[in-house]
Biotite code that builds the C-alpha atoms (Angstrom):
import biotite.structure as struc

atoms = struc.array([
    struc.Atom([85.185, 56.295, 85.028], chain_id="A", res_id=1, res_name="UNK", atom_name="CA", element="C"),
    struc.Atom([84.698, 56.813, 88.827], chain_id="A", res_id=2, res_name="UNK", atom_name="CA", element="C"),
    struc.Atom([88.166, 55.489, 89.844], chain_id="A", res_id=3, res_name="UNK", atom_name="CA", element="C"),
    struc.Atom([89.558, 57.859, 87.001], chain_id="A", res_id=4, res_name="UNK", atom_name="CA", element="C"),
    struc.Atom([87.975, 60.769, 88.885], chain_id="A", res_id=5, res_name="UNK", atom_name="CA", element="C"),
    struc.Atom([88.831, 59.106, 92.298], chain_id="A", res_id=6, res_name="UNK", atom_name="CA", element="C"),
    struc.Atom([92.450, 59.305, 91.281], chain_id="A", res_id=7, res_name="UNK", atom_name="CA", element="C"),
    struc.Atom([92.094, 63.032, 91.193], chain_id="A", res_id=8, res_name="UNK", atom_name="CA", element="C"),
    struc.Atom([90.900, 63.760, 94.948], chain_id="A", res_id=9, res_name="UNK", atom_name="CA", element="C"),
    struc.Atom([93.090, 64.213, 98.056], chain_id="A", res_id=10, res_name="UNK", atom_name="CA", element="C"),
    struc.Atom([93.142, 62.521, 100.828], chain_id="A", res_id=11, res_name="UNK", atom_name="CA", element="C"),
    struc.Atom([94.114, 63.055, 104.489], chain_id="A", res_id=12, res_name="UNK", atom_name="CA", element="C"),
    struc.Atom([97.720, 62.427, 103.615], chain_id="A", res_id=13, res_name="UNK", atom_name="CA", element="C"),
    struc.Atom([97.629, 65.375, 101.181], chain_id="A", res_id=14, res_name="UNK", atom_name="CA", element="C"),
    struc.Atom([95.901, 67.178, 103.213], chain_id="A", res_id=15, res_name="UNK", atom_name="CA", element="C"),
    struc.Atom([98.580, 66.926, 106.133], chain_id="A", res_id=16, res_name="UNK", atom_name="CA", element="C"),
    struc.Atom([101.285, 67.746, 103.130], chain_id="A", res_id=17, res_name="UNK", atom_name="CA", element="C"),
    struc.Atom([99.840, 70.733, 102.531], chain_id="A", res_id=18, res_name="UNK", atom_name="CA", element="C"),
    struc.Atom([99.151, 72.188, 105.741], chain_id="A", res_id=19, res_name="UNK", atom_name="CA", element="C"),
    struc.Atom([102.925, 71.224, 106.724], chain_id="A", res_id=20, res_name="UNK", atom_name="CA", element="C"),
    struc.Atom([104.497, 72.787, 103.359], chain_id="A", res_id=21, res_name="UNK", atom_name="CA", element="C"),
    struc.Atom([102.103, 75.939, 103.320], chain_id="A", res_id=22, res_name="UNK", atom_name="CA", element="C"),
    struc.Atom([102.373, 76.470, 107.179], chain_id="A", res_id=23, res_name="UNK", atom_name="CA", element="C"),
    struc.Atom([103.516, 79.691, 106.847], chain_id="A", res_id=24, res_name="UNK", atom_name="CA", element="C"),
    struc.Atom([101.679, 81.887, 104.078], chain_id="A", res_id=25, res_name="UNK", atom_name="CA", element="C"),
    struc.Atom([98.242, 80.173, 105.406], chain_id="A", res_id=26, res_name="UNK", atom_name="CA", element="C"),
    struc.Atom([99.575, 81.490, 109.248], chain_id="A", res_id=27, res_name="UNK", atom_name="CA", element="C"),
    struc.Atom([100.096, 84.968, 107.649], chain_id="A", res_id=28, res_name="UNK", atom_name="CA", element="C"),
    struc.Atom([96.427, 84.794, 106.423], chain_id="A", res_id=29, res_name="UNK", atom_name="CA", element="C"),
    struc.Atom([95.473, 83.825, 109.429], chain_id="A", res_id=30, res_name="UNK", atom_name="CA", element="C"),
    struc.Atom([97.221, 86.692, 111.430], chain_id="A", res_id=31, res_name="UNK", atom_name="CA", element="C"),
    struc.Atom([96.347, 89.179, 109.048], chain_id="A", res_id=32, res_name="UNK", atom_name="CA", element="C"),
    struc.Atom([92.712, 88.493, 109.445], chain_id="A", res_id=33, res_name="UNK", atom_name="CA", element="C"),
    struc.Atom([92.512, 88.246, 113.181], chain_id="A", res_id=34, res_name="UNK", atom_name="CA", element="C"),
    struc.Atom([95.668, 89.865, 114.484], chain_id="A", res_id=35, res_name="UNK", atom_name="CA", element="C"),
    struc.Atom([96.310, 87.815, 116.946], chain_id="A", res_id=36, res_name="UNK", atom_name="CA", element="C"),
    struc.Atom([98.166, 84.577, 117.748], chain_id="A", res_id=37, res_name="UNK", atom_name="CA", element="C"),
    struc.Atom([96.660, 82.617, 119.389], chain_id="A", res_id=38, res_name="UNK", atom_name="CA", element="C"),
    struc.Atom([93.426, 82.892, 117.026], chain_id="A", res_id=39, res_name="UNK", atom_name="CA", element="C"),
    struc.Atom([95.769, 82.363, 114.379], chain_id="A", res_id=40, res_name="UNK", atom_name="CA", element="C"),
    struc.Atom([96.631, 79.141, 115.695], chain_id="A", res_id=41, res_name="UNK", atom_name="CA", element="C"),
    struc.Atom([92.865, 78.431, 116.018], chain_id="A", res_id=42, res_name="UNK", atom_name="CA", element="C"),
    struc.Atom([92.074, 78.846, 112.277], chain_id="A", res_id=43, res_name="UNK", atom_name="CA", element="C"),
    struc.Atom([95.038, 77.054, 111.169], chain_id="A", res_id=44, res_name="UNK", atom_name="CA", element="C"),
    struc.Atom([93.325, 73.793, 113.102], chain_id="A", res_id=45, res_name="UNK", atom_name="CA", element="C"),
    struc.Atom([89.951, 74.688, 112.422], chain_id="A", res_id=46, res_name="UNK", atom_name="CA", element="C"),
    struc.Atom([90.923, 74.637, 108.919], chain_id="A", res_id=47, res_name="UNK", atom_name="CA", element="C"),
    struc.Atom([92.997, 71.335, 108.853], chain_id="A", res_id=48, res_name="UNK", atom_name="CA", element="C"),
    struc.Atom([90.085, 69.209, 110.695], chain_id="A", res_id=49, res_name="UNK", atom_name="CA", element="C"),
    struc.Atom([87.708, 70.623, 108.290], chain_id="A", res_id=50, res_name="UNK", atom_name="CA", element="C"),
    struc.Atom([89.784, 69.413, 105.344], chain_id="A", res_id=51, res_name="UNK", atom_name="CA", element="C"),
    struc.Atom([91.013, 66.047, 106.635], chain_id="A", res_id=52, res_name="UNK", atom_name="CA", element="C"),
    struc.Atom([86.644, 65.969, 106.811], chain_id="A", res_id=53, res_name="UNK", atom_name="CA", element="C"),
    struc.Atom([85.945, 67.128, 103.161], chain_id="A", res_id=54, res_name="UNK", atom_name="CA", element="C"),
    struc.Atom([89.364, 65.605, 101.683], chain_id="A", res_id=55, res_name="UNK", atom_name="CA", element="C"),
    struc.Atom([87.493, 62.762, 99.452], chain_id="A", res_id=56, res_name="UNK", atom_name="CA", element="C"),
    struc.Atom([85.563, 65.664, 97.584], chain_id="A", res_id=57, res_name="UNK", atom_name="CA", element="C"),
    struc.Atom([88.156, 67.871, 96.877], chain_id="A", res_id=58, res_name="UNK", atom_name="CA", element="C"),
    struc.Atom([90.550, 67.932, 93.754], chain_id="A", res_id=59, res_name="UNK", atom_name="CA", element="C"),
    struc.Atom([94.387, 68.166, 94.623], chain_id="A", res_id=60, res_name="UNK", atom_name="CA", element="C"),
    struc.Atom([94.986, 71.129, 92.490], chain_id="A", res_id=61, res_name="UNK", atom_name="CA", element="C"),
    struc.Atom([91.860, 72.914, 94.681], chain_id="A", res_id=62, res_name="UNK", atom_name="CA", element="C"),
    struc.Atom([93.216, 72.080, 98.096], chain_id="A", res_id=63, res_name="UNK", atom_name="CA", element="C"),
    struc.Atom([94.803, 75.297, 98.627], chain_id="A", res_id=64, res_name="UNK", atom_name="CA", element="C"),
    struc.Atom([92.370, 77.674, 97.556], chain_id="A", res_id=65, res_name="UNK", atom_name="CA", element="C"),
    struc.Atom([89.983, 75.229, 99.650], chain_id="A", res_id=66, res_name="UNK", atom_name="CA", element="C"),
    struc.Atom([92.081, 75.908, 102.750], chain_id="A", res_id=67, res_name="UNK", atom_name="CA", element="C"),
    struc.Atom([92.186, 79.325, 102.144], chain_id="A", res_id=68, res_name="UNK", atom_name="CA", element="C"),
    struc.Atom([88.555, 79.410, 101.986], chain_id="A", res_id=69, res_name="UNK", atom_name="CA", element="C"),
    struc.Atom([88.345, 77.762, 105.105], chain_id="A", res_id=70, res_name="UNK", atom_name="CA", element="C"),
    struc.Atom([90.349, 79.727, 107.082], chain_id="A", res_id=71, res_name="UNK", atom_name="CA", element="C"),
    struc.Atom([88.704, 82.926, 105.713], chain_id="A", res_id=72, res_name="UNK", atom_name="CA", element="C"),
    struc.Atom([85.365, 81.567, 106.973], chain_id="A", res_id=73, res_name="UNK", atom_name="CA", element="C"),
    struc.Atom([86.616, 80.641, 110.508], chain_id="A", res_id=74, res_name="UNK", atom_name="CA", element="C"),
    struc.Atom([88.155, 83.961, 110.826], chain_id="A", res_id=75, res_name="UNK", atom_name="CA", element="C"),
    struc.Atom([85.247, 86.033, 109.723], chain_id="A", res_id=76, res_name="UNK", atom_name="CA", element="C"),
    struc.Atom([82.621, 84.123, 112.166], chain_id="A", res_id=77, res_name="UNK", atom_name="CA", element="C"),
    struc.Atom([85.411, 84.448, 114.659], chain_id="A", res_id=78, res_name="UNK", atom_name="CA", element="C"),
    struc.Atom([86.679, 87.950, 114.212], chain_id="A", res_id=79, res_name="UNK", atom_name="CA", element="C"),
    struc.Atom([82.807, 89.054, 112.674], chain_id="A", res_id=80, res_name="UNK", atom_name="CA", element="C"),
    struc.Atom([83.898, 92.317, 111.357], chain_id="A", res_id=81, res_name="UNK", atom_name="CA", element="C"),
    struc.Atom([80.439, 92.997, 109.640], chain_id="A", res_id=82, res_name="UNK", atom_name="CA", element="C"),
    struc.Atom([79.669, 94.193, 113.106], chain_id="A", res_id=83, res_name="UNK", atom_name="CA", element="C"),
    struc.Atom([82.383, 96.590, 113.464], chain_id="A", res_id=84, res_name="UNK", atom_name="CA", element="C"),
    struc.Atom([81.285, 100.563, 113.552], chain_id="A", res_id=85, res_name="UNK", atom_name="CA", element="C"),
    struc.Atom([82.487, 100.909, 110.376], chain_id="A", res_id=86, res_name="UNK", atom_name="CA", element="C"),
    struc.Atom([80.294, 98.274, 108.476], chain_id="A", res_id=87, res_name="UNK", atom_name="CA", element="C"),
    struc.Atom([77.423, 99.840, 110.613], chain_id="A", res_id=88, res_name="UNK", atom_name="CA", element="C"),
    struc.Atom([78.136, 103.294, 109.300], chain_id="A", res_id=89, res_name="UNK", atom_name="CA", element="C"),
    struc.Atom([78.259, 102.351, 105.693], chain_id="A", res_id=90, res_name="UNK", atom_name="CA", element="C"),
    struc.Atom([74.618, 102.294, 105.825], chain_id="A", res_id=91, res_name="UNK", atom_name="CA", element="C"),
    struc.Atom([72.978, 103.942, 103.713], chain_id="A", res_id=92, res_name="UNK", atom_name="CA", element="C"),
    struc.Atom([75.150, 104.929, 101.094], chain_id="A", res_id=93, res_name="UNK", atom_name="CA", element="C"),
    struc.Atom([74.648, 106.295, 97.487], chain_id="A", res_id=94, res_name="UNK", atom_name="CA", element="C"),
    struc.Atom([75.060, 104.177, 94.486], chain_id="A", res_id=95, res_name="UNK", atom_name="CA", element="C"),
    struc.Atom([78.480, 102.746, 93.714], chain_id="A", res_id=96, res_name="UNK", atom_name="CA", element="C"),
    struc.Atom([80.284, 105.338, 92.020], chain_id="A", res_id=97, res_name="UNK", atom_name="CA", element="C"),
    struc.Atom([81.391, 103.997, 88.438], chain_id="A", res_id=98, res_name="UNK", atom_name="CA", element="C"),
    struc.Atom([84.760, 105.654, 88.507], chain_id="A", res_id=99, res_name="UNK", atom_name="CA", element="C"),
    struc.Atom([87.367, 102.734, 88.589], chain_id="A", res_id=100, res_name="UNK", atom_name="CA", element="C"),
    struc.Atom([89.203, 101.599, 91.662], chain_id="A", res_id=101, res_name="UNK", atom_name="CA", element="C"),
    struc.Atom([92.978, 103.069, 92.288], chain_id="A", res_id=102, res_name="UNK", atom_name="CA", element="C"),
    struc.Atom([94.434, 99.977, 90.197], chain_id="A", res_id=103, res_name="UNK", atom_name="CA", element="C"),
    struc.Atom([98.257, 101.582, 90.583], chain_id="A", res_id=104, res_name="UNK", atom_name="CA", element="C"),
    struc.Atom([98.050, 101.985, 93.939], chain_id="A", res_id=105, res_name="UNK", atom_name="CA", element="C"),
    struc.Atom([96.641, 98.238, 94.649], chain_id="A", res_id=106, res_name="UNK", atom_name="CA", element="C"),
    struc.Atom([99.665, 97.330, 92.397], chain_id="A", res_id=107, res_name="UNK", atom_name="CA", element="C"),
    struc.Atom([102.072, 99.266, 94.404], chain_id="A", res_id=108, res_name="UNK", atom_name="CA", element="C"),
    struc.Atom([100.427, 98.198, 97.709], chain_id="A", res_id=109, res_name="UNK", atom_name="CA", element="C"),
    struc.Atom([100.631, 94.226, 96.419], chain_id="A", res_id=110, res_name="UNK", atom_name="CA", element="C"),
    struc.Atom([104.597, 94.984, 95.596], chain_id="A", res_id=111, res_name="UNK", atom_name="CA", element="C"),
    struc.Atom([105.425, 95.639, 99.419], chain_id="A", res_id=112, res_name="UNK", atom_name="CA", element="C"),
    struc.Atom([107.301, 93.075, 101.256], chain_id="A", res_id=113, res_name="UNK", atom_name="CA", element="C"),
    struc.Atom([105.006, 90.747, 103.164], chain_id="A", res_id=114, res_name="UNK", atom_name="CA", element="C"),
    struc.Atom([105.964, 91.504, 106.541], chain_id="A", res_id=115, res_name="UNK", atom_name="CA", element="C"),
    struc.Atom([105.259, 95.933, 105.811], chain_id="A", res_id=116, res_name="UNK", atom_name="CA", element="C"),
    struc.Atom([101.906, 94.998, 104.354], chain_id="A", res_id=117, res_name="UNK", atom_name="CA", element="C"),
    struc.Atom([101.129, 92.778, 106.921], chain_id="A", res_id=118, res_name="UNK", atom_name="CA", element="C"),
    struc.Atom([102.380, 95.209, 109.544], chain_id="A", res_id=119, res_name="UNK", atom_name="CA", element="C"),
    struc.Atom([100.570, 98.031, 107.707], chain_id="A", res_id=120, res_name="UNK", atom_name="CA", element="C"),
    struc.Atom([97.076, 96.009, 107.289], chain_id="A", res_id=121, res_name="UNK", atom_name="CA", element="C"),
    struc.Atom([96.966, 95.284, 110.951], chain_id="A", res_id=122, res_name="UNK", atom_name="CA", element="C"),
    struc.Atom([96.613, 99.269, 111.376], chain_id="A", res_id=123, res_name="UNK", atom_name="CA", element="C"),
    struc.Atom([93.476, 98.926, 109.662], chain_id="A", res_id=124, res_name="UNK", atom_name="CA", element="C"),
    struc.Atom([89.834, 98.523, 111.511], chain_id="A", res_id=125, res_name="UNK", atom_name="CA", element="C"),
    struc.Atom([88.943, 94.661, 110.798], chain_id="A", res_id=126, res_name="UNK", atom_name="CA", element="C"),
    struc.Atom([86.140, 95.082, 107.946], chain_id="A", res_id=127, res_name="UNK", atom_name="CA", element="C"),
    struc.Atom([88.289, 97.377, 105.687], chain_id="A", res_id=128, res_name="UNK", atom_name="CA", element="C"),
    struc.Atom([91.092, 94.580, 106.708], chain_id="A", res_id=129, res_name="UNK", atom_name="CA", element="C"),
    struc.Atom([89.219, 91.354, 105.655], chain_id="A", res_id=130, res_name="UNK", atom_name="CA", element="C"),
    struc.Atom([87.733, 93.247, 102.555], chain_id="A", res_id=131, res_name="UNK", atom_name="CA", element="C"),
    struc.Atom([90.986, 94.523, 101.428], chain_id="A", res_id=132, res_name="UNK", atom_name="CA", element="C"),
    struc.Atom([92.753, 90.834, 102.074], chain_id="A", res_id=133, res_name="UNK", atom_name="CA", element="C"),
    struc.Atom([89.927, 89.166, 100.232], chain_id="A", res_id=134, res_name="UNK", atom_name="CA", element="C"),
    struc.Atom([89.462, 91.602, 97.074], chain_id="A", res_id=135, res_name="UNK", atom_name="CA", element="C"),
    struc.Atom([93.370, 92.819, 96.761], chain_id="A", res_id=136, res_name="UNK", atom_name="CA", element="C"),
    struc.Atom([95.144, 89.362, 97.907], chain_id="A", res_id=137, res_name="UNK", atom_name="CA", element="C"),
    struc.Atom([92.677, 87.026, 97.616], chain_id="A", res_id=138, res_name="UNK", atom_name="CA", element="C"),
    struc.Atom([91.110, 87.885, 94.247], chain_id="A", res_id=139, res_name="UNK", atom_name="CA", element="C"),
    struc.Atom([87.735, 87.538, 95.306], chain_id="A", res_id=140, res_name="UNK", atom_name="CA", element="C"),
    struc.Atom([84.552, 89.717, 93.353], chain_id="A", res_id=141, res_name="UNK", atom_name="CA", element="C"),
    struc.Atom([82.879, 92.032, 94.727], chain_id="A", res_id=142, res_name="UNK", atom_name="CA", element="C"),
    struc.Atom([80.040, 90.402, 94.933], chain_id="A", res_id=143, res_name="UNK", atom_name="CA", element="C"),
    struc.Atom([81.203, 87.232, 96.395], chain_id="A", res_id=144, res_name="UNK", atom_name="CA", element="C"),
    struc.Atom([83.384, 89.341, 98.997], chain_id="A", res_id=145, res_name="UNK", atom_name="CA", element="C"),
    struc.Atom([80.148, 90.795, 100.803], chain_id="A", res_id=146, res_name="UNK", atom_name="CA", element="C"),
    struc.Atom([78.453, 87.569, 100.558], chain_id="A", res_id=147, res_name="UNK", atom_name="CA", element="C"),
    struc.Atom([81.240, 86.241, 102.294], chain_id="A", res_id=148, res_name="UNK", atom_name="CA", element="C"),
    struc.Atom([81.131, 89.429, 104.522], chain_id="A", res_id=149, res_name="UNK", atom_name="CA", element="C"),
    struc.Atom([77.589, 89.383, 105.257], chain_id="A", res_id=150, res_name="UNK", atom_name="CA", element="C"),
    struc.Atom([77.550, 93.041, 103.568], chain_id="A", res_id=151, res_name="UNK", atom_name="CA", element="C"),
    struc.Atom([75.683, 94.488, 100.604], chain_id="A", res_id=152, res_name="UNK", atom_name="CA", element="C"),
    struc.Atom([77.972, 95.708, 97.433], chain_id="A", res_id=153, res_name="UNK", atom_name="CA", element="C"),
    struc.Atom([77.802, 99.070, 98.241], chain_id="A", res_id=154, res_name="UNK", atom_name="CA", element="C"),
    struc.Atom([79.551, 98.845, 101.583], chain_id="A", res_id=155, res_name="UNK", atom_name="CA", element="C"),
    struc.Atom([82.030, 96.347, 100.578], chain_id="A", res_id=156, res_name="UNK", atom_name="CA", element="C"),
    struc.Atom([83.132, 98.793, 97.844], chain_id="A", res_id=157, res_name="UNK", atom_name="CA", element="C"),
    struc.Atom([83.048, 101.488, 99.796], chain_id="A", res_id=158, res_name="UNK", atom_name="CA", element="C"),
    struc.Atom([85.370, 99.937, 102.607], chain_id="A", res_id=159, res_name="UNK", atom_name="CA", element="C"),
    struc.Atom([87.187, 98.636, 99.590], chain_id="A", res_id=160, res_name="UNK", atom_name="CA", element="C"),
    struc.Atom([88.136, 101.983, 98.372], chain_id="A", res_id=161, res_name="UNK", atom_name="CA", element="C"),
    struc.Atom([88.643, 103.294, 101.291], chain_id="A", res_id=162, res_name="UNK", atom_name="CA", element="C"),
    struc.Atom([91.094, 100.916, 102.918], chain_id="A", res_id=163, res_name="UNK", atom_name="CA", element="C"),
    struc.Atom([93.438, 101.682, 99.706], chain_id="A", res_id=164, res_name="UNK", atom_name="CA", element="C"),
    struc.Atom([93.244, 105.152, 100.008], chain_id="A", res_id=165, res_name="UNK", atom_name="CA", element="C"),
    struc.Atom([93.927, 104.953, 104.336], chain_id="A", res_id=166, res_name="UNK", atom_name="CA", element="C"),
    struc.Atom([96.830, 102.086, 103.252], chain_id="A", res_id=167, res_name="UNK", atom_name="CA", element="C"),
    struc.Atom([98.628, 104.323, 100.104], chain_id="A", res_id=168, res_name="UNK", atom_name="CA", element="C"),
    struc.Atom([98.215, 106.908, 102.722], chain_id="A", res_id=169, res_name="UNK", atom_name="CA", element="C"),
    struc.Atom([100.095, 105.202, 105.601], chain_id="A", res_id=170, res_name="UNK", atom_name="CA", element="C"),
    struc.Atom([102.700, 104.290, 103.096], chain_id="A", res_id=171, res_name="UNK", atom_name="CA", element="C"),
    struc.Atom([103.659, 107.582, 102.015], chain_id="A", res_id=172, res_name="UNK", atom_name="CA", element="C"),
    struc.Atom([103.936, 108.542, 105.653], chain_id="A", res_id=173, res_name="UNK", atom_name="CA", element="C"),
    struc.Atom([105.898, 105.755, 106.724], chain_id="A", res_id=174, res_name="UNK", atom_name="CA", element="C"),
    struc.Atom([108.396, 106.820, 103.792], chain_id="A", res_id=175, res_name="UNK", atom_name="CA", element="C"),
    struc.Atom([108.480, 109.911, 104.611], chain_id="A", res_id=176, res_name="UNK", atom_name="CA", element="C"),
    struc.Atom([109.398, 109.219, 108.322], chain_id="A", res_id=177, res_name="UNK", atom_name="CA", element="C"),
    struc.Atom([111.940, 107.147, 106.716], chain_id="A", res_id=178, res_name="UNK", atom_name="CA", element="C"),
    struc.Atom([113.347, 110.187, 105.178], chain_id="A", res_id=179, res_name="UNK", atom_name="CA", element="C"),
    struc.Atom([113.341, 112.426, 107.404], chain_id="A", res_id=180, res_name="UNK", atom_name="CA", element="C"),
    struc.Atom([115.350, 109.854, 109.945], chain_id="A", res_id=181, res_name="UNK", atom_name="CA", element="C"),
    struc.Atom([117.390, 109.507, 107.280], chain_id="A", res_id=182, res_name="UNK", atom_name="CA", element="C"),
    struc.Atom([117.994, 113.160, 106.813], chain_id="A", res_id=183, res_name="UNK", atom_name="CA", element="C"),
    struc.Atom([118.596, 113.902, 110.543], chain_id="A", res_id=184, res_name="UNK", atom_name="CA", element="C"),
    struc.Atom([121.402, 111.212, 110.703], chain_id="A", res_id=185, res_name="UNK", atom_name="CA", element="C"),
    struc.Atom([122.876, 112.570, 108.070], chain_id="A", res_id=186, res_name="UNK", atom_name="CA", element="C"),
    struc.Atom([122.929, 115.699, 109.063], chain_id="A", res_id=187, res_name="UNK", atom_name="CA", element="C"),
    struc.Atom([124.286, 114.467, 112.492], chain_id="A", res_id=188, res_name="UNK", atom_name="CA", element="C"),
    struc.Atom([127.207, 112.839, 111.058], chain_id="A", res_id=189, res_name="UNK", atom_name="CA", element="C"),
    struc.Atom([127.926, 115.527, 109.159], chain_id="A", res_id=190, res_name="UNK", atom_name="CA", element="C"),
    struc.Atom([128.108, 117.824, 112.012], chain_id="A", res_id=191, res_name="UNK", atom_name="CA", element="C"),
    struc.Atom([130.462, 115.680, 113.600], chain_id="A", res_id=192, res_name="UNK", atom_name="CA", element="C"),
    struc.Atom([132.729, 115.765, 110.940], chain_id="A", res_id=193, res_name="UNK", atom_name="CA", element="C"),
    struc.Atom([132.800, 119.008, 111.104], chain_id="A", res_id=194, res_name="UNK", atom_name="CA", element="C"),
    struc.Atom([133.484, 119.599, 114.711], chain_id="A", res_id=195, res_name="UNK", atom_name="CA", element="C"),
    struc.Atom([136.358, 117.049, 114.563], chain_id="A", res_id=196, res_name="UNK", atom_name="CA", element="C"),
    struc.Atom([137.824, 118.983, 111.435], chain_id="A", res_id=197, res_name="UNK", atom_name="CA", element="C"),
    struc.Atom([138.217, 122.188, 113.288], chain_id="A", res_id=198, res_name="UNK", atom_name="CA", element="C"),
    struc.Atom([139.584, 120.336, 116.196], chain_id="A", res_id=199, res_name="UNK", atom_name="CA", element="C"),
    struc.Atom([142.447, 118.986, 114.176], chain_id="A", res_id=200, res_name="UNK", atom_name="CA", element="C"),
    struc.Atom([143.205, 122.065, 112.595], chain_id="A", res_id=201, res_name="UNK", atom_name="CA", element="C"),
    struc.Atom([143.203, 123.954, 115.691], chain_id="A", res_id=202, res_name="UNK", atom_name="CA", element="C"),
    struc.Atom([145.556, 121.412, 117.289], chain_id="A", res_id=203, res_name="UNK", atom_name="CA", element="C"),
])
């Protein structure tokens, strides 16, 4: 019976395979958490030594969410956003409200291309960052997110809320930017086909 379980767990070798094959969407974790490189680089290790340690207890089809987990951990007591000014002002707040969460504008903020939301997360303060990553991306509870946090439920849906709201918000004005560059060009070339018309017919 033990071998049969045995057979199950990974060892260093799978380990190494899945660091190598899921280099890059556990680096984009990574650099979405602490926005930086070099940190980024950090975790990634951090992460791999701890699993080639804990490789004997882990089932295969865990070892990604296991890495995950790890690098979440070493980024948070890295990065410690608990102790940024906006966890401190989320104290005290009133009772969650019971009115549900934006859902269709976490769907439409999950349907961006990796590199915009990435891009677009990294303009948030690092709590509303790590709580949105580990609710929206990571699928996390509440409850286990502020654990992981160090944050009571109230703040961590709080931030939660309102790093949607700040990232639907950035998204409409980045679109609209779009637009209106758009527009402008537009009306540029158009006013150069005008001049040159008139100076063909006046030729």
């Amino acid at each position: 019976m033990k071998w049969i379980l045995d057979k199950g767990k990974c060892t260093e070798g799978d380990c190494r395979a899945l660091f190598a094959s899921s280099k890059e969407e556990l680096r984009w974790l990574c650099y979405t958490l602490t926005g930086d490189s070099a940190l980024s680089d950090k975790a990634l290790d951090a992460a791999l030594q701890q699993s080639l340690k804990g490789a004997s207890q882990v089932f295969r089809e865990w070892m990604l969410s296991w890495a995950r987990r790890l690098i979440i951990k070493f980024c948070i007591v890295t990065v410690r956003p608990s102790e940024s000014p906006l966890a401190l002002s989320a104290y005290p707040l009133c009772p969650v409200s019971s009115r549900a969460l934006p859902v269709d504008d976490i769907r439409e903020l999950l349907s961006l291309p990796s590199t915009t939301l990435q891009q677009t997360l990294m303009r948030l303060d690092a709590l509303s960052r790590f709580v949105f990553t580990l609710r929206a991306l990571e699928g996390y509870t509440r409850r286990d997110t502020a654990l992981l946090l160090n944050i009571d439920d109230r703040a961590c849906e709080w931030v939660y809320g309102w790093a949607v709201t700040r990232l639907r918000s950035d998204v409409a004005g980045q679109i609209t930017q779009k637009f209106e560059q758009v527009s402008r060009q537009v009306v540029a070339e158009f006013q150069d086909r005008t001049t040159w018309l008139e100076f063909a017919e006046a030729i």
